[in-house]
N, CA, C and O of each residue as an XYZ file, in Angstrom:
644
protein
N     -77.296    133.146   -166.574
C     -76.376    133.680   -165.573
C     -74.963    133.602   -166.145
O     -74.426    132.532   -166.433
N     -74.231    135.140   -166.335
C     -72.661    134.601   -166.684
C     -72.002    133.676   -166.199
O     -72.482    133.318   -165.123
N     -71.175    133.157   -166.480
C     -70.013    131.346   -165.882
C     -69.146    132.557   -164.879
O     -68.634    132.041   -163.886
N     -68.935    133.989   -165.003
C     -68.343    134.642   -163.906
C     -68.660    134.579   -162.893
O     -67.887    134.151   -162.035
N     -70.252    135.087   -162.516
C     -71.078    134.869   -161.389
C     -71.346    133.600   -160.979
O     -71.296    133.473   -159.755
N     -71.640    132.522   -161.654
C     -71.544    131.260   -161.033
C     -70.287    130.635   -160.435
O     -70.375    129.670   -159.677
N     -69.088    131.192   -160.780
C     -68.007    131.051   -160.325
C     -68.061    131.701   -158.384
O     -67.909    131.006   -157.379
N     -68.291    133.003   -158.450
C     -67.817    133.471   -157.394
C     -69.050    133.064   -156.282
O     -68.852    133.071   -155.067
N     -70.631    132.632   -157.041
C     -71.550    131.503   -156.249
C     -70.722    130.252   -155.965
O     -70.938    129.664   -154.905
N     -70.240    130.009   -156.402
C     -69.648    128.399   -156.255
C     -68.846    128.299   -155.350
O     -69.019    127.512   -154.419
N     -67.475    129.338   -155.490
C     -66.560    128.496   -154.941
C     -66.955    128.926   -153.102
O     -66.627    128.141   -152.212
N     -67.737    130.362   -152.769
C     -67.759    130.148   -151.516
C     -68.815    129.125   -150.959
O     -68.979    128.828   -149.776
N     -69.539    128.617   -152.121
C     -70.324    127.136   -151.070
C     -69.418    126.322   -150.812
O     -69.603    125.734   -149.746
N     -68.340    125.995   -151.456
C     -67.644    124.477   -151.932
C     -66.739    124.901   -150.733
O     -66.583    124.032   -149.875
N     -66.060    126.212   -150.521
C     -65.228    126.825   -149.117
C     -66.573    126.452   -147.800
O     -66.163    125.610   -147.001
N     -67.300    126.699   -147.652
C     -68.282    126.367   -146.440
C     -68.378    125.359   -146.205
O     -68.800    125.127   -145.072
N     -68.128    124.440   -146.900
C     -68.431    122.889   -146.502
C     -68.254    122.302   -144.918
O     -67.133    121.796   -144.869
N     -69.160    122.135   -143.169
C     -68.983    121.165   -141.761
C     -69.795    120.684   -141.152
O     -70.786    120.400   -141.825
N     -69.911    120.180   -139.027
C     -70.255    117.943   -138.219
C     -70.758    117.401   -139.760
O     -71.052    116.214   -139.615
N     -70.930    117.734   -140.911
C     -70.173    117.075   -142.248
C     -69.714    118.271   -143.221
O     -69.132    118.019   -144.276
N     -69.093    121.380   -142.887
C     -68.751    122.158   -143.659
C     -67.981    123.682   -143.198
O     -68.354    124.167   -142.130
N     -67.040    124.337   -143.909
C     -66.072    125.513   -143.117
C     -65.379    126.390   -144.351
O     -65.189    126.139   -145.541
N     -65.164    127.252   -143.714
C     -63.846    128.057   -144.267
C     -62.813    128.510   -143.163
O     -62.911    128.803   -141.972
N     -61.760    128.439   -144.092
C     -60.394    129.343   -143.835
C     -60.558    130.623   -142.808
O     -61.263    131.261   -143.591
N     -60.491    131.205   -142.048
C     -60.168    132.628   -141.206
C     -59.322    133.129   -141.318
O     -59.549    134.220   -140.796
N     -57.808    133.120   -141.881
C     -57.048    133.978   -142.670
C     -56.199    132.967   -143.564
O     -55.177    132.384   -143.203
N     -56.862    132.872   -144.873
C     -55.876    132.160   -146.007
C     -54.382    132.493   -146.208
O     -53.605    131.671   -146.694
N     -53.998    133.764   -145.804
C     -52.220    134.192   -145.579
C     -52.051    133.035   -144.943
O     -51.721    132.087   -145.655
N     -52.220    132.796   -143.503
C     -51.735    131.654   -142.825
C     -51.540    130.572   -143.534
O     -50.529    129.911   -143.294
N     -52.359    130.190   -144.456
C     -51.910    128.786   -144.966
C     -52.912    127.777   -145.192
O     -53.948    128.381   -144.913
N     -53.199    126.736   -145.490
C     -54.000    126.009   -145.417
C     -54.337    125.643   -143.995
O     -53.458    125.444   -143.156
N     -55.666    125.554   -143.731
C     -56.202    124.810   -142.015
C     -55.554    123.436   -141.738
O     -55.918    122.658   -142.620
N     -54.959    123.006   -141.094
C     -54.481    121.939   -140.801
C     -54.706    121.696   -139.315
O     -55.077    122.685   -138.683
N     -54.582    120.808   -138.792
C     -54.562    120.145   -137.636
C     -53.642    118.703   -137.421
O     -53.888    117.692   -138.079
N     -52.385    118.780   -136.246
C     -51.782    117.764   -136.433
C     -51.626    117.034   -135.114
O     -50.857    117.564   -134.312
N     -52.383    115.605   -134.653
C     -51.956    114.809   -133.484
C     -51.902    113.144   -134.024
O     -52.443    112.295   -134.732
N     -50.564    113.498   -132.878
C     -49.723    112.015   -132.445
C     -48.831    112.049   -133.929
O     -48.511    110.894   -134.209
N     -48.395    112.923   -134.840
C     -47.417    112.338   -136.018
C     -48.435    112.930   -137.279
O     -47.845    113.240   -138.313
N     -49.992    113.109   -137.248
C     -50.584    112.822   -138.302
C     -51.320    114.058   -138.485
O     -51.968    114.815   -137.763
N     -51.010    113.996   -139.630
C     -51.931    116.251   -139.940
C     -53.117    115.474   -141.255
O     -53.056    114.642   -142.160
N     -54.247    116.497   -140.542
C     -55.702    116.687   -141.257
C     -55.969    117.368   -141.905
O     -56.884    117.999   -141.376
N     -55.658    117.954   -143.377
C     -56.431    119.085   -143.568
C     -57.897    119.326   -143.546
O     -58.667    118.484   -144.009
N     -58.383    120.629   -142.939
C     -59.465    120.546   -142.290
C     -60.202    121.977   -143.119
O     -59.700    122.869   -143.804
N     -61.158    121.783   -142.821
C     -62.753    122.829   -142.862
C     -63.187    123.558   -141.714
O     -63.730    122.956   -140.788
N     -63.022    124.679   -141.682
C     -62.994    125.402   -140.014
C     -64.668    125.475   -139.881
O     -65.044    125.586   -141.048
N     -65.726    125.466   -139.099
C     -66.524    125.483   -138.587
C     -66.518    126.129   -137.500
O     -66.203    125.456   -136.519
N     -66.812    127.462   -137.281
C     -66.635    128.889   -136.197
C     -67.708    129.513   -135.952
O     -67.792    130.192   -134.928
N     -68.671    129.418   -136.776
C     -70.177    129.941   -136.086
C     -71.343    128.910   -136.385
O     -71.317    127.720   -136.698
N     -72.275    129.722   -136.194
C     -73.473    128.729   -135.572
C     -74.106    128.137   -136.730
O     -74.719    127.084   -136.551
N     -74.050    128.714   -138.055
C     -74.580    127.836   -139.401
C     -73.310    126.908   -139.481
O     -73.672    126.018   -138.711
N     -72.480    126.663   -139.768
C     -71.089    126.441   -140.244
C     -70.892    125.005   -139.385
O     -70.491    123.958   -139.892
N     -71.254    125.184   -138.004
C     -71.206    123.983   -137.201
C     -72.441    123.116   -137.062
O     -72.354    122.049   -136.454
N     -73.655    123.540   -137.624
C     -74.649    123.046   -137.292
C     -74.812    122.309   -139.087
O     -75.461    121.264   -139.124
N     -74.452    122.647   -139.974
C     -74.238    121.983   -141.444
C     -73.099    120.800   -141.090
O     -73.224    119.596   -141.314
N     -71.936    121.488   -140.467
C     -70.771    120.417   -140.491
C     -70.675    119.516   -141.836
O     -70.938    119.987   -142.943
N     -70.324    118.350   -141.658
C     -69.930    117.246   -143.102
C     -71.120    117.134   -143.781
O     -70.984    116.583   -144.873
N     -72.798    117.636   -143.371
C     -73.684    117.326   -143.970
C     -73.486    117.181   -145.622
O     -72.720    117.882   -146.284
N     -74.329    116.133   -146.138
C     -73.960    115.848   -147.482
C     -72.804    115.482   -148.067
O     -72.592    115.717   -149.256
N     -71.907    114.844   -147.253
C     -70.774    114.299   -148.069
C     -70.974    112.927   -148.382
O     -71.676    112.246   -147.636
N     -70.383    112.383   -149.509
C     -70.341    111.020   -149.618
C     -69.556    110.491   -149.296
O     -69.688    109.372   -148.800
N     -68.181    111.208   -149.479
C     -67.212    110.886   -149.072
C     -66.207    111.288   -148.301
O     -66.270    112.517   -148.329
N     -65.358    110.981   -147.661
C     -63.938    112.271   -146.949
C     -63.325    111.196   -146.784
O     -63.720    110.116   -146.345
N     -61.760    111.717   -147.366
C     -60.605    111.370   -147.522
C     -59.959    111.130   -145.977
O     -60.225    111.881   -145.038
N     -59.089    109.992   -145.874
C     -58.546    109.755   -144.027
C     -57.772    111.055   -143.962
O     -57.813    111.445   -142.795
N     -57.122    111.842   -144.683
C     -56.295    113.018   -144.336
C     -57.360    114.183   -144.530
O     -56.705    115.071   -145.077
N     -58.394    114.547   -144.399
C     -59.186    115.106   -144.271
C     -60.389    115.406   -142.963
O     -60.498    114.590   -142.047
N     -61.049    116.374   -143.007
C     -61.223    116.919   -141.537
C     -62.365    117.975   -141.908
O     -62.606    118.483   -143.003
N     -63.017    118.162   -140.632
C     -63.426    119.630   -140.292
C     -63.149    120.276   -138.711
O     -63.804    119.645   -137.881
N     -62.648    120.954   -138.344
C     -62.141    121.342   -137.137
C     -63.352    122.117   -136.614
O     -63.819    122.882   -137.458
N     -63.977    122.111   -135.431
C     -64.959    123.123   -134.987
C     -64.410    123.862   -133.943
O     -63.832    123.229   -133.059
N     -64.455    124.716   -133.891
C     -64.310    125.779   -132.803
C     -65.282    126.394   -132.304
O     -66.090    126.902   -133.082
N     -65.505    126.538   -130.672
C     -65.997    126.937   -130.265
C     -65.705    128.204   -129.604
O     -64.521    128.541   -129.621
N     -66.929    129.337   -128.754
C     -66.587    130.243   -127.954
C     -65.558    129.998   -126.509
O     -64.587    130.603   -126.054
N     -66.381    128.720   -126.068
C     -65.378    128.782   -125.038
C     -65.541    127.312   -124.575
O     -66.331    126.642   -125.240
N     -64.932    126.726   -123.565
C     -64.701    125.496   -123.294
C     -65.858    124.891   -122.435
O     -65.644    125.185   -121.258
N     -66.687    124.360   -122.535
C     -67.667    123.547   -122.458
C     -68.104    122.132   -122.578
O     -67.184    121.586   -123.186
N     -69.242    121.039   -122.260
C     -69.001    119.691   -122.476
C     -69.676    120.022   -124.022
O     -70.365    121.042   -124.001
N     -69.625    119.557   -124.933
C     -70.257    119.593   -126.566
C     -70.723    118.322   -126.477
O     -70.192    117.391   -125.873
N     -72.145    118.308   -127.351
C     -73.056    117.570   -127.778
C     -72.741    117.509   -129.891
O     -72.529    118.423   -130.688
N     -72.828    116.405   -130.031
C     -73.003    116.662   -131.521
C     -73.970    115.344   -131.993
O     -74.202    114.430   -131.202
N     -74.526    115.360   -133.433
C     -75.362    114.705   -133.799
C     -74.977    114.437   -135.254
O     -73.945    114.968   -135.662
N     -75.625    113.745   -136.001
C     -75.342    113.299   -137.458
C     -76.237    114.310   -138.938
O     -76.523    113.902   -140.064
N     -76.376    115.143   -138.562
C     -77.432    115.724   -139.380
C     -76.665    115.860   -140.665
O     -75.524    116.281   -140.857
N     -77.671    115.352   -141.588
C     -77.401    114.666   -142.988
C     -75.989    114.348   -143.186
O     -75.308    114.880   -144.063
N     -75.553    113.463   -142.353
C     -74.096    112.850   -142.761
C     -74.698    112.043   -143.552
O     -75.918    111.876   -143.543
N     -73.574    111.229   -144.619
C     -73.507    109.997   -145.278
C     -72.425    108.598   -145.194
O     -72.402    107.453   -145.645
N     -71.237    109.821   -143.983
C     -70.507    108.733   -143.888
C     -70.139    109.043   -142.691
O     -70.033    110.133   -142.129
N     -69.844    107.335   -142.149
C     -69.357    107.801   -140.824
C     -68.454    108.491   -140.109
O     -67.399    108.741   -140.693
N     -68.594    108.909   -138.887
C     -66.939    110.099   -138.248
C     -66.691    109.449   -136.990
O     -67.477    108.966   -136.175
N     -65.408    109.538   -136.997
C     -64.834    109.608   -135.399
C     -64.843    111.365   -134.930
O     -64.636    112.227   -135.784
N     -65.035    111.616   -133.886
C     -65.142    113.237   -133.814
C     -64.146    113.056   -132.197
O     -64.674    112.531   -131.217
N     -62.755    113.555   -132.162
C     -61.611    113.983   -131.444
C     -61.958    115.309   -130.537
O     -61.538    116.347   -131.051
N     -62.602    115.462   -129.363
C     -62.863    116.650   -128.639
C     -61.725    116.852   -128.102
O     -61.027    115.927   -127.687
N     -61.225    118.709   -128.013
C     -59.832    118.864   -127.629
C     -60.356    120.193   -126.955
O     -61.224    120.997   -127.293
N     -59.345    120.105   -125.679
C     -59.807    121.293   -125.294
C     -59.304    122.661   -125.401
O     -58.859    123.155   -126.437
N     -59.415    123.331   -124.101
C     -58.440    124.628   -124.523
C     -57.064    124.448   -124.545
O     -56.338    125.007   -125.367
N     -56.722    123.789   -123.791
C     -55.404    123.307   -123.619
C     -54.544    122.916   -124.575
O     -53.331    123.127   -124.566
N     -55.516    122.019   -125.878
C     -55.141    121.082   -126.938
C     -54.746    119.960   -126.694
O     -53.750    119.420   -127.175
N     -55.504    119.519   -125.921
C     -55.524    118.023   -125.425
C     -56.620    117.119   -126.281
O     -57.409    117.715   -127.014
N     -56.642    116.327   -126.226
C     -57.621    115.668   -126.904
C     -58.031    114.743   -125.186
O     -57.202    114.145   -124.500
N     -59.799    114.936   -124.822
C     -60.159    114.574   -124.210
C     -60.811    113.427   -123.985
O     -60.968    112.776   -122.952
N     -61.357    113.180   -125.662
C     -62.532    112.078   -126.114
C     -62.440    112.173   -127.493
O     -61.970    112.984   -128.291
N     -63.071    111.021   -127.551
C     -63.241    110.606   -128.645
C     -64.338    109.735   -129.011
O     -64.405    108.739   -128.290
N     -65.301    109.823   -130.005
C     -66.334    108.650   -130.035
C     -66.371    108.383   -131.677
O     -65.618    108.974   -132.451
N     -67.082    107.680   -131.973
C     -67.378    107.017   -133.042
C     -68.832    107.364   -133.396
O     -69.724    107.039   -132.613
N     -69.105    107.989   -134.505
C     -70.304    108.184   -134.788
C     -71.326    107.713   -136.170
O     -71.386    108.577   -137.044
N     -72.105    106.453   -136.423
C     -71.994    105.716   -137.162
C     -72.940    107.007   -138.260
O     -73.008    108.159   -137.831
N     -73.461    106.729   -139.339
C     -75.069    107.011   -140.137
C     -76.107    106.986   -139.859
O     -76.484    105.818   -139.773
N     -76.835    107.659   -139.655
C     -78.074    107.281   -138.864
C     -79.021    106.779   -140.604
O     -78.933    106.871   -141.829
N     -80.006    106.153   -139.304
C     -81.052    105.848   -140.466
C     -81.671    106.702   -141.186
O     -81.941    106.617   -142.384
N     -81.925    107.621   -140.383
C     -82.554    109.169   -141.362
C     -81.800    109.524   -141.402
O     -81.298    109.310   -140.299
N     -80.889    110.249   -142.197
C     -79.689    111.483   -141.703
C     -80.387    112.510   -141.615
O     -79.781    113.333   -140.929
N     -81.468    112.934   -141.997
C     -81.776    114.264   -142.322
C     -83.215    114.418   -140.824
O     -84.138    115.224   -140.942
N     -83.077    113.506   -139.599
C     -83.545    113.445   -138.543
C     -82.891    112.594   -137.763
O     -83.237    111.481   -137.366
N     -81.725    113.322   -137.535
C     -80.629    112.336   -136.252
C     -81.393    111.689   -134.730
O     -82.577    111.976   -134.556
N     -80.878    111.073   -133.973
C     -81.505    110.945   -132.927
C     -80.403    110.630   -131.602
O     -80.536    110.877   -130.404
N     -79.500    110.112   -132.204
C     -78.253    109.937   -131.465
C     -77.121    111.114   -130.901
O     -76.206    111.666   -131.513
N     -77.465    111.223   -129.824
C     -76.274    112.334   -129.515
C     -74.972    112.001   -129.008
O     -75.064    111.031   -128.256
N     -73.952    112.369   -129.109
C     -72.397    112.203   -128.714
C     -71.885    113.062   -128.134
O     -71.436    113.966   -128.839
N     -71.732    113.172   -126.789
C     -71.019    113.904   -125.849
C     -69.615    113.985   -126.097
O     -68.917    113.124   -126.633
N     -69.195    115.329   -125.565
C     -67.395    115.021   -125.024
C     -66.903    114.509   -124.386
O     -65.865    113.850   -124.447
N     -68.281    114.960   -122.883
C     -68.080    113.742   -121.488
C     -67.505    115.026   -120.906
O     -67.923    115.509   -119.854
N     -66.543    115.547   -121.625
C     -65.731    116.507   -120.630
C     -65.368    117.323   -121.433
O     -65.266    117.167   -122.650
N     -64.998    118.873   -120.399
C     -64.964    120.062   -121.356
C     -64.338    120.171   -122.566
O     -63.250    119.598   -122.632
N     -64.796    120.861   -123.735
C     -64.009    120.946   -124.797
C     -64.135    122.458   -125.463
O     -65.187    123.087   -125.352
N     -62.858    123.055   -126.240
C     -63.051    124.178   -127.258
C     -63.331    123.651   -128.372
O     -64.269    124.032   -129.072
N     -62.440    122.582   -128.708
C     -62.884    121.980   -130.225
C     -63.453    120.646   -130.457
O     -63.910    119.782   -129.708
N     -63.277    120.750   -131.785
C     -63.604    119.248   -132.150
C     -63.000    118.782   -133.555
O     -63.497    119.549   -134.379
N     -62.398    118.137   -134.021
C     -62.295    117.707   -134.763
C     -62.990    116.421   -135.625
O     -62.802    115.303   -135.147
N     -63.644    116.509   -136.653
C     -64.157    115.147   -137.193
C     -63.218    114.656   -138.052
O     -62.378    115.506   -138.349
N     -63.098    113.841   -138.437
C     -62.784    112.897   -139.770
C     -63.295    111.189   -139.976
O     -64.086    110.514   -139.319
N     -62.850    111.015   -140.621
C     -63.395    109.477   -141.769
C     -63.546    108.576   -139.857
O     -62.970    108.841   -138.801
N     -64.198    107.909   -140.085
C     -64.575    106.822   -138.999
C     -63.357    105.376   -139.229
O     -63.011    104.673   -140.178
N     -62.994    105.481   -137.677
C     -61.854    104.414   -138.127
C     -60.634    104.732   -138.003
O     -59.820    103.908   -137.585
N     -60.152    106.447   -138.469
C     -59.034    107.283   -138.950
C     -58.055    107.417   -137.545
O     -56.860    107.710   -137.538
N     -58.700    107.193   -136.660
C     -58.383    107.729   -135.076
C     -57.520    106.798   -135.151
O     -56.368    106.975   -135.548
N     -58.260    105.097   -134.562
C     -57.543    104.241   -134.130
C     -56.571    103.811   -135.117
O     -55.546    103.443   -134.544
N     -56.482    103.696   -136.630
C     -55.424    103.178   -137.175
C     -54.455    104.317   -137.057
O     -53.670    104.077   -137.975
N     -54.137    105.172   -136.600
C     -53.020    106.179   -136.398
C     -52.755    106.588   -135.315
O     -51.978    107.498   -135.025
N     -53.413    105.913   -134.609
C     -52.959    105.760   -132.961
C     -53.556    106.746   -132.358
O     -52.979    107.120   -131.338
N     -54.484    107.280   -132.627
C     -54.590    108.793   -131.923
C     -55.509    108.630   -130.793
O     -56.665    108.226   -130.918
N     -54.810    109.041   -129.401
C     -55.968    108.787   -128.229
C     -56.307    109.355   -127.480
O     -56.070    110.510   -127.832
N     -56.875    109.368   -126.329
C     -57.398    110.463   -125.321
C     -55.400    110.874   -124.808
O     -54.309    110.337   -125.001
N     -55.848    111.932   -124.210
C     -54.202    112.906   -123.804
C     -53.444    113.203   -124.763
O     -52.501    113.984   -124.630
N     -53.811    112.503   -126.091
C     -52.355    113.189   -126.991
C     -52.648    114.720   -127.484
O     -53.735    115.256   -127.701
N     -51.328    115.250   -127.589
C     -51.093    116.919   -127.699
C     -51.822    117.222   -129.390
O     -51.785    116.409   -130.314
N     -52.289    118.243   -129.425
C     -52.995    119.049   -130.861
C     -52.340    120.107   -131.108
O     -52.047    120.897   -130.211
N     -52.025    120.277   -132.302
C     -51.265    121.485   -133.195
C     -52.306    121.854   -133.746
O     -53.176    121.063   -134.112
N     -52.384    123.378   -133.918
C     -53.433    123.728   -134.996
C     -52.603    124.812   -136.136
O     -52.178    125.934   -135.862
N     -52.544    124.298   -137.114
C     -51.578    125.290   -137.733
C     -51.949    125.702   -138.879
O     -53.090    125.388   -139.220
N     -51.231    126.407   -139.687
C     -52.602    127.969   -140.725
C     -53.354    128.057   -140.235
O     -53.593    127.959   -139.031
N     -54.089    128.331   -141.326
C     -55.564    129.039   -140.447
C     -56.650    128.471   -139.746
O     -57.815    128.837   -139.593
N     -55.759    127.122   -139.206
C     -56.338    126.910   -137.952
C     -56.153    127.410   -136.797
O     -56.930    127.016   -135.926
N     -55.414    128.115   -136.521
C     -54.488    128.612   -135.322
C     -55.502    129.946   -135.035
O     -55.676    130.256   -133.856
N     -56.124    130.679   -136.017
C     -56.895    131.258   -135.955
C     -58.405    131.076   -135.527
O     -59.204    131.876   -135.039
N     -58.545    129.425   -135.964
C     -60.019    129.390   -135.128
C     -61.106    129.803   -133.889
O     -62.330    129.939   -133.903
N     -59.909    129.966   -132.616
C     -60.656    130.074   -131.485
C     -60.869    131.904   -131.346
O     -61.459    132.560   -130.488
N     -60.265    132.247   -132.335
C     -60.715    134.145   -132.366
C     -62.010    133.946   -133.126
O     -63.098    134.239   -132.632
N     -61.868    133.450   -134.318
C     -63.388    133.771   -135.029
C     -64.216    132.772   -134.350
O     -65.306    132.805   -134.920
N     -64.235    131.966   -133.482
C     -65.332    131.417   -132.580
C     -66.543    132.215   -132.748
O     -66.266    133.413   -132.793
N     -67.576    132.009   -132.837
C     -68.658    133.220   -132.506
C     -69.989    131.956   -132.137
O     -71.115    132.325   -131.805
């Protein structure tokens, strides 16, 4: 196989990467970011139904300034699960508003690759944000604080699907 074609195979897996993979919805905008209470994530957009259902699967690792943002169609209570995570997440539910509603802690499961544990919002949400487990509380971040979504995050809740 030319190193050309493995190139343009590659980099859109390594762009897909969310609940452990995503892409961008308009790279003009900028990098995906997400910023509450003082502290910005760069993030992995997760907007349709493969994209959110892979999430962080297979990571070993993620950086505390690191993220995957999910977006949804519309505001609803969300369920999420661990399917093939490796490391743990706090996952930040925010709604339409950009509130952050909840928050839980979601450890490794013993199988990853057969979760059993589910994690509610509790209460309606458009998004979600994951990152590193832990990342929430040392940066203060809590239920009611305000969410920025900026580059091509700001775009997420259009490509919802």
């Amino acid at each position: 196989m030319p190193t050309r074609w493995v190139l343009l195979v590659a980099f859109p897996a390594a762009a897909a990467v969310a609940g452990c993979n995503g892409k961008d919805a308009d790279p003009a905008a900028g990098p995906a970011r997400v910023r509450i209470a003082g502290n910005v994530w760069r993030v992995e957009l997760a907007t349709d139904p493969d994209t959110r259902r892979r999430g962080l699967g297979g990571r070993a690792e993620l950086a505390d300034d690191a993220g995957m943002l999910f977006a949804f169609p519309r505001e609803e209570v969300l369920t999420f699960y661990m399917l093939d995570c490796l490391v743990p997440l706090d996952v930040a539910f925010i709604s339409s508003d950009l509130e952050v509603v909840w928050i839980r802690t979601m450890p490794v499961e013993p199988d990853p690759a057969n979760p059993v544990a589910l994690y509610s919002s509790k209460f309606a949400a458009r998004y979600a944000l994951e990152a590193p487990a832990g990342v929430f509380t040392r940066r203060g971040v809590k239920r009611g604080d305000r969410v920025e979504l900026l580059g091509a995050a700001r775009n997420a809740a259009k490509a919802a699907r």
